[in-house]
C-alpha positions, -999 to +999 in steps of 0.1 A: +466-346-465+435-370-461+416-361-432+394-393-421+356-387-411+342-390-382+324-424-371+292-408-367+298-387-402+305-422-421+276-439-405+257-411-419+272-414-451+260-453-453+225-447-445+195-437-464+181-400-461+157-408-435+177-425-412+199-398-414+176-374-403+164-395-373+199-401-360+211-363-362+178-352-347+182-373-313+220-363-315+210-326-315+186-333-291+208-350-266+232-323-270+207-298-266+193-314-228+228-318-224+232-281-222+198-269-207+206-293-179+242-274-171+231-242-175+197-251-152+221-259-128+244-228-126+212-210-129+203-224-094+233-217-083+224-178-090+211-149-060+182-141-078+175-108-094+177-074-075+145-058-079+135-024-100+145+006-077+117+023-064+113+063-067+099+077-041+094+119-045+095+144-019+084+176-017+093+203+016+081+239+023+086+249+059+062+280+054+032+249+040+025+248+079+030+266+111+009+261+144-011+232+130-024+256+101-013+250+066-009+270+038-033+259+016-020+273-015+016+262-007+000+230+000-018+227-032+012+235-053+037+207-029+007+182-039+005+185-075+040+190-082+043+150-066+013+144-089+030+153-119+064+141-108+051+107-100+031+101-137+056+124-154+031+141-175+033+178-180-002+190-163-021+180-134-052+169-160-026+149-181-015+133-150-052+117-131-055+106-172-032+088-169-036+067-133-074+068-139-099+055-167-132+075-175-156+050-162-133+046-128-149+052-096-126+070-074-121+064-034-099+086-014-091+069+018-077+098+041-067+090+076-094+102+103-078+089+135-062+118+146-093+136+143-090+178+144-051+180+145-042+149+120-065+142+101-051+138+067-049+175+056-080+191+035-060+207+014-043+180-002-076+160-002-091+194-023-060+197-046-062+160-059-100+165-063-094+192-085-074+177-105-096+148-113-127+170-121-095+188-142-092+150-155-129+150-163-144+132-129-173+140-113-167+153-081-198+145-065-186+106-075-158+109-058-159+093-024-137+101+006-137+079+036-125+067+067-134+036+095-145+070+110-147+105+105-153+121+138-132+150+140-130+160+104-152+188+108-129+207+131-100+195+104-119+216+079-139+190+058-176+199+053-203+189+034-201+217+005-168+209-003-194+187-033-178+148-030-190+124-007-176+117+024-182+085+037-174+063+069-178+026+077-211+021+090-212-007+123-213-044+108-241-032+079-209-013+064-192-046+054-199-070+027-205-107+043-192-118+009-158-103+006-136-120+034-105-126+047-090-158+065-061-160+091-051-189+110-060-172+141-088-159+161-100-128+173-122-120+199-156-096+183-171-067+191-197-050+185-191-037+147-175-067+139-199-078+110-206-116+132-207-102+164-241-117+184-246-099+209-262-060+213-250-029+216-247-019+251-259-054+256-242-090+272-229-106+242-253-143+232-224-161+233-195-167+255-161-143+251-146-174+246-172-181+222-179-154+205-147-153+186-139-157+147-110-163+120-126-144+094-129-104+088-151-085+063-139-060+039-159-028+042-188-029+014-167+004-001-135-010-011-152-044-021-184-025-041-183+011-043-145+020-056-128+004-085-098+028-082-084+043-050-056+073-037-042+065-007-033+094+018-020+081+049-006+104+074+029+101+089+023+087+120+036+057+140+007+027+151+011+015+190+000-019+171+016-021+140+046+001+141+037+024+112-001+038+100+014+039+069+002+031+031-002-006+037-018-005+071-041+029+059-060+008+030-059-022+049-065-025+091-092+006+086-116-012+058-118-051+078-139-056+110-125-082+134-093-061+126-078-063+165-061-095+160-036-080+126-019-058+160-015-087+184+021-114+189+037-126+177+041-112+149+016-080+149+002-080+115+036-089+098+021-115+078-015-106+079-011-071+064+010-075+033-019-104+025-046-083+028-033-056+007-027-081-018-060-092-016-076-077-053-103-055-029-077-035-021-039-035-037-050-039-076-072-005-069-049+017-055-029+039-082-014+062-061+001+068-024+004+103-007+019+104+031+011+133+046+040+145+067+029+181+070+029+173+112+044+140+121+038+118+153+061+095+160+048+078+189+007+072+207-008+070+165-024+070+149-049+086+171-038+125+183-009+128+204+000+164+203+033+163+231+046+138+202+046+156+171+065+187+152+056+206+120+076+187+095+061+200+065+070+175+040+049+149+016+061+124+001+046+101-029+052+073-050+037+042-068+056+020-042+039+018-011+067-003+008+093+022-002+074+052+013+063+033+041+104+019+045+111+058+045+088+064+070+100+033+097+136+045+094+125+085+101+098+072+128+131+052+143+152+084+141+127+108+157+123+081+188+158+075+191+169+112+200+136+115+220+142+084+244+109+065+230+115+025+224+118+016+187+091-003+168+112-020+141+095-056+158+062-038+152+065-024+119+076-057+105+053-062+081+068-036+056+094-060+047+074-091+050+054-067+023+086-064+000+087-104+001+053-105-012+066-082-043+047-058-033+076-028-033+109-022-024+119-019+016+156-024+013+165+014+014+195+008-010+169+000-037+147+034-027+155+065-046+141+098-032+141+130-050+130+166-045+107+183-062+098+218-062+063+234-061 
């Protein structure tokens, strides 16, 4: 049987070796666009892709607290068994190696608001300090801070403990270099880094006047830490819904801060922005919520006739998902207890999963136990 060629196999055929190569080369090459265009097309067509799952680890002992006193052996054992669950590594030296480079220098940010009764606990403060001079730190490099540390003394911190604790001093605490912009104003005080006026004193300027868009970064997140731990304490924000891992690294190290908890939208934009910002989110290698007594409503300063001895911390690389985990407990506890939710308020953890910055869609949030 005789099979006749194709017409573009006999022009082929007809044409010198050259030729040949030109006309097959811009027939591929049609074909090829060809394709790329329809499968550009289905590919719009496409949800885009679900994002990793987050892990986020728990660890409960109800004997790691009682009365507002903690355990501080239990407590040390709850913490490093997250530590090692977290990085996977099989000791708690291993594990700091493995978040933290020789030359790092290490911040703690704790949260102070709560003062005496929650404060973020000492002992969980201690246990990770020992396990980065374990790691081969310094411990008198080691920083630990707050906007403000009053009441930490009667939460057990003192000076011998050998690391430096450190709070925000008034405007000569924040670097006039490292800033951050919102399309919105807020009205300064004194602290505020461009505040006029005196302490105690009539401001220069007008209220009306003596307003900005911008806020400083405090001089340590911008200069003094390349590497920070966050340890926020479960606790609910009257302005922001949750004091959680985003709004612990972020509302506490900016001046002009009051405007991130104001409508419309209460810091929903503003915060996930600011962690981004590479002062603060690139640094931070590791979250720790301390849950060991929760408040649920009045934080994140101390509102005794709204919290319980939870005893329970959780941890993760993710600090959406444990701050997601948190907003749906904080909801639950406020719920049986008559208090208005603060979904509205706490918006800002999923505007922070937009941003990539974690998972808050509780379907992608894994948590597991893990023992002491």
């Amino acid at each position: 049987m005789c099979r006749t060629a194709p017409p573009f196999a006999a022009e082929l055929s007809t044409r010198s070796s050259p030729i040949k190569s030109i006309i097959a080369a811009r027939f591929f090459r049609s074909i090829a666009f060809l394709f790329l265009g329809i499968v550009g097309a289905a590919a719009q067509n496409l949800p885009p892709p679900a994002p990793t799952p987050s892990i986020v680890y728990r660890a409960h002992d109800a004997s790691a607290i009682h009365d507002y006193q903690t355990n501080p052996e239990i407590v040390r054992r709850m913490t490093n068994a997250l530590v090692l669950a977290v990085t996977h590594q099989a000791d708690v030296a291993s594990a700091w190696r493995s978040l933290l480079k020789p030359n790092d220098r290490i911040g703690i940010k704790i949260s102070a608001a709560g003062g005496e009764l929650f404060t973020t606990h000492r002992d969980i403060v201690n246990a990770i300090v020992d396990g980065l001079v374990a790691a081969g730190h310094s411990r008198r490099d080691i920083i630990v801070w707050d906007k403000s540390l009053g009441g930490i003394k009667e939460a057990g911190y003192t000076a011998g403990e050998g690391y430096q604790l450190k709070s925000i001093p008034p405007r000569d605490g924040y670097d006039p270099k490292a800033t951050y912009s919102a399309p919105f104003l807020g009205n300064l005080i004194w602290g505020d880094f461009e505040y006029t006026g005196g302490r105690g004193q009539m401001p220069l300027l007008s209220e009306t006047e003596n307003t900005s868009s911008v806020s400083h970064f405090s001089k340590i997140v911008a200069n003094e830490v390349t590497k920070i731990i966050n340890l926020p304490v479960l606790s609910d924000s009257v302005r922001n819904g949750v004091a959680g891992c985003l709004y612990n690294v972020t509302i506490p190290n900016l001046d002009n801060w009051r405007r991130f908890g104001s409508p419309p939208d209460f810091g929903a934009s503003s915060i996930p922005e600011i962690y981004n910002d590479p002062h603060i989110g690139q640094k931070v290698v590791f979250n720790l919520m301390d849950g060991l007594q929760a408040q649920y409503a009045g934080g994140p300063e101390s509102q005794p006739g709204y919290s319980f001895p939870f005893a329970t911390l959780y941890a993760s690389k993710d600090p959406v998902a444990i701050d997601a985990i948190a907003l749906r407990q904080l909801e639950e506890w406020r719920k049986k207890r008559r208090v208005p939710p603060i979904k509205r308020l706490g918006a800002h953890v999923e505007v922070a999963a937009q941003f990539g910055l974690g998972n808050a869609d509780l379907s992608r949030i894994q948590i597991r136990d893990v023992g002491p």
